[in-house]
C-alpha positions as CSV (number, residue, x, y, z in Angstrom):
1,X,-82.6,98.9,18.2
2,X,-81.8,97.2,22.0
3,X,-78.8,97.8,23.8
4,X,-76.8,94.7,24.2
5,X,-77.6,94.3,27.3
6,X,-80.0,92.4,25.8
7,X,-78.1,90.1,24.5
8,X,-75.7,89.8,27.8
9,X,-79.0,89.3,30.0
10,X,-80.5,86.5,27.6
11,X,-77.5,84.2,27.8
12,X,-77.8,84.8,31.5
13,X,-81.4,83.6,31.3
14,X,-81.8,81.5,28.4
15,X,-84.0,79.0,30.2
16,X,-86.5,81.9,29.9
17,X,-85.1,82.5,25.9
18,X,-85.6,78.9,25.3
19,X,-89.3,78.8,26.3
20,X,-90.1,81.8,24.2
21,X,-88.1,80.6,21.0
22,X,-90.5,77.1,21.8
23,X,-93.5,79.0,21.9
24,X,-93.1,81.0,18.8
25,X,-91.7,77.9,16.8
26,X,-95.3,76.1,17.7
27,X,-96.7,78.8,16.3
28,X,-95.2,78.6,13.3
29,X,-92.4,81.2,13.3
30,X,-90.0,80.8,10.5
31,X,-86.9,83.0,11.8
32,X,-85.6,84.8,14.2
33,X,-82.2,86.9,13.5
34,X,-80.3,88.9,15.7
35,X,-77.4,92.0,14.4
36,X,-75.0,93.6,16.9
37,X,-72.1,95.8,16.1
38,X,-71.3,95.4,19.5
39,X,-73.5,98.6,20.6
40,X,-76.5,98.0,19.1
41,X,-78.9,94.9,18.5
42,X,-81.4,94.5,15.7
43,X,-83.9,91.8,16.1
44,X,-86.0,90.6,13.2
45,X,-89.1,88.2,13.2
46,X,-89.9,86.4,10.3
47,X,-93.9,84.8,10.8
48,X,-96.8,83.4,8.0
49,X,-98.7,86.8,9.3
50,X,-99.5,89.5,11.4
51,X,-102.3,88.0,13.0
52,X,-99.6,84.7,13.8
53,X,-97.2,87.4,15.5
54,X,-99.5,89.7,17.5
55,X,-100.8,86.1,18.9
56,X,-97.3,85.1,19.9
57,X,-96.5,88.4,21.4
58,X,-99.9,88.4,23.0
59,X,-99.7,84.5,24.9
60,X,-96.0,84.7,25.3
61,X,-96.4,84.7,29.3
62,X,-92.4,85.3,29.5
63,X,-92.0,88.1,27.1
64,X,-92.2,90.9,29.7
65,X,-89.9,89.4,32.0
66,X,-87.5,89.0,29.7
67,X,-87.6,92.5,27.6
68,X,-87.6,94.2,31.0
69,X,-85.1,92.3,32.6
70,X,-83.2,92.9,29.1
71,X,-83.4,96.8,29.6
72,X,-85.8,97.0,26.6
73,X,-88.0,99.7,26.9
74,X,-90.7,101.7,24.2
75,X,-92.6,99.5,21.9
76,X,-91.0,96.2,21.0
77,X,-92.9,96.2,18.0
């Protein structure tokens, strides 16, 4: 779970948010869901495959700056 910070800091940047959702949509993502109960935040990826995922996560040139700049820390997988 992310704090929702996350959240907070990704409306703030969502020109960064944008090009990410962009990315994973041309390769083929087929959701992305967010949960908060106003404490927490649960993010779930929906993708063809594993391969198709590690790939996005991989070439997604933004990813760090926004997970850090999110407060996410530990493995985001």
């Amino acid at each position: 779970m992310f704090s929702c910070v996350a959240l907070e800091w990704g409306k703030a940047n969502g020109d960064i948010a944008e090009d990410i959702t962009a990315y994973g949509k041309s390769l083929g993502q087929i959701g992305h869901r967010m949960f908060t109960d106003g404490k927490d935040l649960v993010v779930i990826d929906e993708w063809p495959d594993a391969d198709t995922f590690n790939k996005f996560f991989a070439g997604a040139a933004k990813m760090g700056e926004f997970l850090s700049g999110a407060g996410v820390v530990g493995d985001q997988r």
